[in-house]
C-alpha positions as CSV (number, residue, x, y, z in Angstrom):
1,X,18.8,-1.3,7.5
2,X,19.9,0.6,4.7
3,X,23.6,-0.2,3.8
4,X,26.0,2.7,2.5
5,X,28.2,0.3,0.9
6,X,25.2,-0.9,-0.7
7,X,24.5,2.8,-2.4
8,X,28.0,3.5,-2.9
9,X,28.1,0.0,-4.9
10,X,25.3,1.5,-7.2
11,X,27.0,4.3,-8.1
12,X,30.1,2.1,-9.3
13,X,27.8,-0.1,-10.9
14,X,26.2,2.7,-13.0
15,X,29.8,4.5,-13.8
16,X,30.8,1.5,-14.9
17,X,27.6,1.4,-17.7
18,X,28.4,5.1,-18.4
19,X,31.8,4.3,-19.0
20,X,31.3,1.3,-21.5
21,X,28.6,3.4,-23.9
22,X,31.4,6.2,-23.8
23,X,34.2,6.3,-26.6
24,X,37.5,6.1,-25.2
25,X,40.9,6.1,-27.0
26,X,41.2,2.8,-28.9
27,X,44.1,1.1,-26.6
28,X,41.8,1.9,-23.2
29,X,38.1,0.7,-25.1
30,X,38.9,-3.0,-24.9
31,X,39.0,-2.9,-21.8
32,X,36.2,-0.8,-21.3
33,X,34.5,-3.0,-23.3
34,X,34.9,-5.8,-21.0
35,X,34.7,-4.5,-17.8
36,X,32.1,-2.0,-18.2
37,X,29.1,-3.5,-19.0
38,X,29.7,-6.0,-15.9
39,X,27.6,-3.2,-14.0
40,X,24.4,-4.3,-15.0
41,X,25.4,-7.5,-13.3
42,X,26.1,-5.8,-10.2
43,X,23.0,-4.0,-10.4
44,X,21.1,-7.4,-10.6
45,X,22.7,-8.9,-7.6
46,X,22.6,-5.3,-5.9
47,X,18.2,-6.1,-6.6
48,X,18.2,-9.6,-5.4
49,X,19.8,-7.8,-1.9
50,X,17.3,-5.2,-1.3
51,X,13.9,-6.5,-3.3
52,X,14.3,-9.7,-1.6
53,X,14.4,-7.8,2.4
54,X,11.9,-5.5,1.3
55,X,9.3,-8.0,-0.1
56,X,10.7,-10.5,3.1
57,X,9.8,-7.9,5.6
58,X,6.7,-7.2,4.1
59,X,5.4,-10.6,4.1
60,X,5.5,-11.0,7.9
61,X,2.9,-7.9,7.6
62,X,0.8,-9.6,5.7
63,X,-0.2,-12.6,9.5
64,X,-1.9,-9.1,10.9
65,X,-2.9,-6.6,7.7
66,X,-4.0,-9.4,5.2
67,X,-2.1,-10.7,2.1
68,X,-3.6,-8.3,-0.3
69,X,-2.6,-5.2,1.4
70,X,0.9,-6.9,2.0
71,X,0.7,-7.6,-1.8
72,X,-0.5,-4.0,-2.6
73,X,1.7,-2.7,-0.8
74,X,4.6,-4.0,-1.9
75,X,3.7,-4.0,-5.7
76,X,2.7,-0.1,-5.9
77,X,6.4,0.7,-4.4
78,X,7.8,-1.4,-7.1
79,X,5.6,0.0,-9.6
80,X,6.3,3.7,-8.8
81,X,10.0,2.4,-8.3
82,X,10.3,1.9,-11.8
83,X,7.9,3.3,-14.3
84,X,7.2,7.3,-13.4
85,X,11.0,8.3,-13.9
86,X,11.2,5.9,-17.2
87,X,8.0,7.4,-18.8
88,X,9.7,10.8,-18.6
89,X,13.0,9.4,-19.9
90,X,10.9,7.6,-22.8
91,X,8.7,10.7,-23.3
92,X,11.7,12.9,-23.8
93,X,13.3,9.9,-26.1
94,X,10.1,9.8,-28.7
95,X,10.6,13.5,-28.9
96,X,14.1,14.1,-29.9
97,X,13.5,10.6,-32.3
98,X,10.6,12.7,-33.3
99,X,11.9,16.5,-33.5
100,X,15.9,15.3,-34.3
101,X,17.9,14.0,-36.6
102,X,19.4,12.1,-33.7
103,X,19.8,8.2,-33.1
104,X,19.1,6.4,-30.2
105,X,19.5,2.7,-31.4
106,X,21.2,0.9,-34.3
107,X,19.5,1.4,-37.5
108,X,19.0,-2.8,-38.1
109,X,17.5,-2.4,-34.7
110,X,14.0,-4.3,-34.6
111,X,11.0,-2.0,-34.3
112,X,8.2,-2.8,-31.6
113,X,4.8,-0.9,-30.9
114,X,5.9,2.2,-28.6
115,X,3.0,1.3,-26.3
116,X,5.1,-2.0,-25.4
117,X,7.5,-0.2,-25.1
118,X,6.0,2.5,-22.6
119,X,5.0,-0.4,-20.8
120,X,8.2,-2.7,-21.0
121,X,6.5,-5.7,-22.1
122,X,8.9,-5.9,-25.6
123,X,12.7,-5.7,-26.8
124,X,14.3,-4.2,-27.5
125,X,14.2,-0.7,-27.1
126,X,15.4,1.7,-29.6
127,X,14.4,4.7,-27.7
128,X,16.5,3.9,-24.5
129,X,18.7,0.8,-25.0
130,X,19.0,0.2,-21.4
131,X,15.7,-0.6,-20.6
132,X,16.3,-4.2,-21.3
133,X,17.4,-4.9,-18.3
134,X,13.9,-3.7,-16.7
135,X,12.1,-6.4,-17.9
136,X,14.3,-8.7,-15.6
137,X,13.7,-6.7,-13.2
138,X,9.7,-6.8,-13.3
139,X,9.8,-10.1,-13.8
140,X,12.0,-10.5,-10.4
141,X,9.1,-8.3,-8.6
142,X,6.5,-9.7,-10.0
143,X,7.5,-13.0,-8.5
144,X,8.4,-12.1,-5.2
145,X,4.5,-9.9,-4.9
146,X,3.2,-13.4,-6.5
147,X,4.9,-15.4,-3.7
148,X,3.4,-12.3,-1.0
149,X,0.3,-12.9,-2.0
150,X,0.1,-16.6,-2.2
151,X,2.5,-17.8,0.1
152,X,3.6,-15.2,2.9
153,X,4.7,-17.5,5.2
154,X,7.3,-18.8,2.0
155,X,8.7,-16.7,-0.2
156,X,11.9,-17.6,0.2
157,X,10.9,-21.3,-0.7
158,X,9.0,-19.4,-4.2
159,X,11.7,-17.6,-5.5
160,X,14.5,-20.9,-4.9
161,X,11.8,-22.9,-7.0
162,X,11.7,-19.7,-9.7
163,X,15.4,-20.0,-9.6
164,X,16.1,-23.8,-10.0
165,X,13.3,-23.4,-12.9
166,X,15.2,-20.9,-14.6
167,X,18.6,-23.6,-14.0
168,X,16.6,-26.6,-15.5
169,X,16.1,-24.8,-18.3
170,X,19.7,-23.8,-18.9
171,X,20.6,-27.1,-18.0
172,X,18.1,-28.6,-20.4
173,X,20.2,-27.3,-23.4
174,X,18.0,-24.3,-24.5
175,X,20.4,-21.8,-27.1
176,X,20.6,-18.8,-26.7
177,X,19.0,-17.3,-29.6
178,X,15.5,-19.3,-29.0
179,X,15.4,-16.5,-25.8
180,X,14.7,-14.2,-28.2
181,X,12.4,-16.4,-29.5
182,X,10.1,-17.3,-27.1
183,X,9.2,-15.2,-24.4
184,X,8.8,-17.1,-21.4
185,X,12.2,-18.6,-22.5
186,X,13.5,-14.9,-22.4
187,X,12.2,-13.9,-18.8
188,X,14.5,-17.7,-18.1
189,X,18.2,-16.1,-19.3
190,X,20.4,-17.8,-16.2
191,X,21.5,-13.8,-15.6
192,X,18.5,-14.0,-13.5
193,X,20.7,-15.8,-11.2
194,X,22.2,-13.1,-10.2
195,X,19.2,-12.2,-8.4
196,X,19.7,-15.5,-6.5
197,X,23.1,-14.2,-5.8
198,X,21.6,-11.0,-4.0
199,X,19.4,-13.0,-2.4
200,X,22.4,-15.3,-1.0
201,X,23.7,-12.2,0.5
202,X,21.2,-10.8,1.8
203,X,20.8,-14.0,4.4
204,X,24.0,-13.9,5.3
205,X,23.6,-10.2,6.2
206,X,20.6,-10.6,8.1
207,X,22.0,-12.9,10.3
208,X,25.7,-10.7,10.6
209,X,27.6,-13.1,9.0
210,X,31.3,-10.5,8.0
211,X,34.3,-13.2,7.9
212,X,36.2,-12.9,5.6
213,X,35.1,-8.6,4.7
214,X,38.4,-7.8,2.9
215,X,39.2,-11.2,1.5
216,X,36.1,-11.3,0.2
217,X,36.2,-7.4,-1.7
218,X,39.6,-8.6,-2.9
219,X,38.6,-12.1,-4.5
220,X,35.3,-10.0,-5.6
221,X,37.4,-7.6,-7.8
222,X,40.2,-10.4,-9.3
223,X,37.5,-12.6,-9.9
224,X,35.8,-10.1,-12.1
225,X,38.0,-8.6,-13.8
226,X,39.7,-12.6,-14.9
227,X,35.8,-13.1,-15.8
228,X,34.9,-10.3,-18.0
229,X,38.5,-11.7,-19.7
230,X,37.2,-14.9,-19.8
231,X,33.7,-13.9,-21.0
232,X,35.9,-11.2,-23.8
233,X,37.9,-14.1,-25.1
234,X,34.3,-16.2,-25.4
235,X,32.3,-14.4,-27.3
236,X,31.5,-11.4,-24.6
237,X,28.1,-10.0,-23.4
238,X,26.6,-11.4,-26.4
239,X,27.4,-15.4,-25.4
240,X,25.2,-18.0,-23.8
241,X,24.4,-15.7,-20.7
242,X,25.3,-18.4,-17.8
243,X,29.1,-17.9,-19.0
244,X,27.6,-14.1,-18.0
245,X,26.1,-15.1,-14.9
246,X,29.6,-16.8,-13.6
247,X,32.2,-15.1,-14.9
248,X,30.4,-11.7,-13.7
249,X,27.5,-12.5,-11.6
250,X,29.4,-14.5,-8.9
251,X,32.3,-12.4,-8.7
252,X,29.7,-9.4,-8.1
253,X,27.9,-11.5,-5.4
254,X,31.2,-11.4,-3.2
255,X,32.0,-7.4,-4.1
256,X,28.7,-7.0,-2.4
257,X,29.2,-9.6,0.6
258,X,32.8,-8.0,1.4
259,X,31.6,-4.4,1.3
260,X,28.5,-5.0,3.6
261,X,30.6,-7.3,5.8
262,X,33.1,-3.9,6.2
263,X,30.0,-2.0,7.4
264,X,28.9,-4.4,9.6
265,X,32.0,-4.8,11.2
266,X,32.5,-0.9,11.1
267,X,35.3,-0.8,9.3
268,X,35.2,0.9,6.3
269,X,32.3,2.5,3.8
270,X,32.5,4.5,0.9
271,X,32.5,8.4,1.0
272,X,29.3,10.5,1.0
273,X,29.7,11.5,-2.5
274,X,29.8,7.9,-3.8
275,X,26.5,7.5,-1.5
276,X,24.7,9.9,-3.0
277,X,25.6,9.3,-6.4
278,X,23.8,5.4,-5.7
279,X,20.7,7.2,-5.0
280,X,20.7,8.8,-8.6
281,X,22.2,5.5,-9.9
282,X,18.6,4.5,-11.5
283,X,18.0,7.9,-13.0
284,X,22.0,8.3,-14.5
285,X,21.3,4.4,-16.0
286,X,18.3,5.5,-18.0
287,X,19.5,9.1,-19.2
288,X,23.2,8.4,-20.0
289,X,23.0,7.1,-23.5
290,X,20.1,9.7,-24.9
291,X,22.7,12.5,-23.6
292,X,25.3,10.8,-25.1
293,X,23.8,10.6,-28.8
294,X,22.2,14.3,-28.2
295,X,25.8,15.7,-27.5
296,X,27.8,13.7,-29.8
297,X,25.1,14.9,-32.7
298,X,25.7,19.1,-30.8
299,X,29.8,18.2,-31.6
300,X,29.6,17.4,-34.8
301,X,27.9,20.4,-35.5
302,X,30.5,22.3,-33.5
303,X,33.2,20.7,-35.8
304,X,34.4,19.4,-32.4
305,X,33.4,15.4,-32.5
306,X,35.9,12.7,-30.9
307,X,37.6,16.0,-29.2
308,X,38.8,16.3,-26.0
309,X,35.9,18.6,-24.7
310,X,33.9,16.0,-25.1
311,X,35.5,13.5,-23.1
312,X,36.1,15.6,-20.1
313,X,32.7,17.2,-20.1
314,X,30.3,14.1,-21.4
315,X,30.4,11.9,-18.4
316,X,30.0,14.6,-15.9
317,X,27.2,16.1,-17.5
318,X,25.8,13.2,-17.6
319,X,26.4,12.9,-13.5
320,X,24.7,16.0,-13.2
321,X,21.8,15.0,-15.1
322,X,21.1,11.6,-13.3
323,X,21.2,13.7,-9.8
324,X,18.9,16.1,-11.1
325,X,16.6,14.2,-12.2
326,X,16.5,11.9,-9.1
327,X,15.3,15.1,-7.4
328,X,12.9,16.5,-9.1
329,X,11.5,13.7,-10.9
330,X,12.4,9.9,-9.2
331,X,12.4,11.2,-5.8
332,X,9.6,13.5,-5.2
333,X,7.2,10.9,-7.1
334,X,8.7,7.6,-5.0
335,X,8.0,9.4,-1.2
336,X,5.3,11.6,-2.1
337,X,2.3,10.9,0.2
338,X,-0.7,9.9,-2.3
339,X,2.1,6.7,-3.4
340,X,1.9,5.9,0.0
341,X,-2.0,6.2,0.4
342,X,-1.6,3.7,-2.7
343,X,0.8,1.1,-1.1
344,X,-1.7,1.6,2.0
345,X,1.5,2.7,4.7
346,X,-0.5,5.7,5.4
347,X,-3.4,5.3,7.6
348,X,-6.3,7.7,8.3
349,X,-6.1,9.7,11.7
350,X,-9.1,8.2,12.6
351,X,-7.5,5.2,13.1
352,X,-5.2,4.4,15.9
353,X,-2.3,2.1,14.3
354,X,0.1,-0.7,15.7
355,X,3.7,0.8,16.0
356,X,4.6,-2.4,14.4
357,X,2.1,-1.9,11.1
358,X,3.5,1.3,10.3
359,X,6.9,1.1,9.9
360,X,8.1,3.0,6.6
361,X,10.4,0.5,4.7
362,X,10.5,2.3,1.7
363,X,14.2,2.8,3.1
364,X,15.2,-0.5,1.7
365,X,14.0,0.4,-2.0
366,X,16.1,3.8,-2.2
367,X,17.9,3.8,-5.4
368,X,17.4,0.6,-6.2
369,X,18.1,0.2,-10.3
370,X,18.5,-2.4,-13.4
371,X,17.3,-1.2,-13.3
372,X,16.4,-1.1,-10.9
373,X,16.6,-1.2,-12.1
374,X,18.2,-1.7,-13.8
């Protein structure tokens, strides 16, 4: 089932990024500053959710088709959920670095090889900043195709041994700037968690589990807005991430429980628009901070920078953008037929399917972001 709540929760999630890359008046950016970026985390729990009955739901396929088409299945909609729309974002980013006097990233940024880049195997990414968060995000799918193609019959039991891995080594003490350090270590960063979190609330969904709906939106909100206080006056984004994963994470994990609790109990979701806007959440996440640094560098050329034109027009632009390019590009490319034939959920004519093996469940992976994504 896909949840409106769910898709209207992306598009506050990626608002919520767009707001805290955007320069506000200086008594209204603290706050930004530590609210804001909390989307990400949202995003991450918003992944554990959906990847998790996606790749759940595929696995029981795998008892009648075979663990490699299960597996193939489910990791050429992942693949094609990601990349295609980020290519075009980083192909338009080398450009303007290219063509432009325009910057994308910090000067001190490091440098990598663009080809990691292309192919998100380094950080960070000084052509779009936000793509550090899709490395977590592969990471999370390559695990779950891992545990499809190894253990159908468990993947629940492979991701809670992932995720108690990825605990022991908080637990064991490791700082966080060795993350940045070692790899493996990097892929470990307790934000991960969050996933866990999704996970968590995905279970309770399946089985229709919706005490506590409204309760649970309220302590959802207090609890992050107290914890992106707590997190500001403790060295913010940039501390030991499982301060990260608590103060934001958790809180997030109970937004999302209350809101799909609402919907199951039919009480309340959030308005088309909102909807809709979660479906372009991905594509607004990756585009928002090149069309930020393209304008900013058009105002200043206007004589017009810091103005009130670009406040009020920035952000929408920016909405418009993220839509449009879910259309034409994300879209189009995710349902198109030969990405089916490639996740094998298209069968010849020649062959007379079960009802049961054919079953589309893209559905589940609509919108999905850091990205995501997310």
């Amino acid at each position: 089932m896909l949840y409106q709540n769910i898709q209207g929760l992306r598009a506050v999630a990626a608002l919520m990024v767009v707001c805290a890359h955007f320069y506000y008046s200086p008594w209204v950016q603290p706050v930004i500053n530590a609210v804001g970026p909390g989307g990400v985390d949202v995003f991450f729990v918003i992944s554990g959710f959906v990847v998790f009955l996606s790749a759940a739901r595929i696995a029981k396929k795998a008892a009648v088709v075979g663990r490699w088409r299960a597996f193939r299945e489910f990791a050429v909609k992942r693949v094609f959920r990601i990349y295609p729309v980020y290519w075009v974002a980083f192909a338009v980013a080398s450009i303007v670095l290219l063509t432009t006097t325009v910057s994308l990233a910090p000067a001190d940024l490091a440098q990598k090889p663009w080809w990691k880049l292309f192919l998100l195997i380094a950080q960070p990414n000084n052509r779009i900043l936000a793509a550090w968060t899709l490395q977590y995000e592969m990471i999370f799918y390559s695990v779950c195709a891992l545990a499809i193609l190894l253990f159908p019959r468990r993947v629940l039991i492979v991701l809670a041994a992932w995720f108690a891995i990825v605990f022991a080594i908080w637990a064991a003490g490791i700082s966080w700037h060795s993350y940045y350090v070692v790899p493996a270590i990097y892929f470990s960063i307790p934000v991960v968690l969050e996933f866990f979190f999704g996970i968590v609330v995905a279970l309770m969904a399946e089985r229709k589990i919706a005490g506590y709906a409204f309760s649970s939106v309220v302590a959802g909100v207090c609890g992050l807005l107290f914890g992106a206080y707590v997190l500001s006056q403790n060295g913010g984004y940039a501390a030991p991430s499982m301060w990260r994963t608590l103060c934001i994470g958790l809180p997030s994990a109970f937004i999302a429980y209350g809101l799909i609790a609402l919907e199951i109990r039919q009480r309340w979701t959030f308005p088309k628009a909102l909807v809709k806007l979660g479906d372009a959440s991905y594509s607004l996440y990756l585009w928002h901070q090149m069309l930020f640094a393209v304008m900013a560098a058009v105002w200043v050329k206007l004589g017009i920078a810091g103005g009130l034109p670009l406040r009020l027009v920035s952000i929408p632009i920016a909405i418009a953008l993220g839509v449009a390019s879910y259309r034409l590009i994300e879209r189009p490319i995710y349902k198109s037929k030969w990405v089916a034939r490639l996740a094998g959920t298209v069968r010849k004519p020649s062959i007379a399917p079960s009802a049961s093996l054919v079953v589309d469940y893209s559905h589940q992976d609509a919108g999905a972001a850091p990205i995501k994504s997310g």
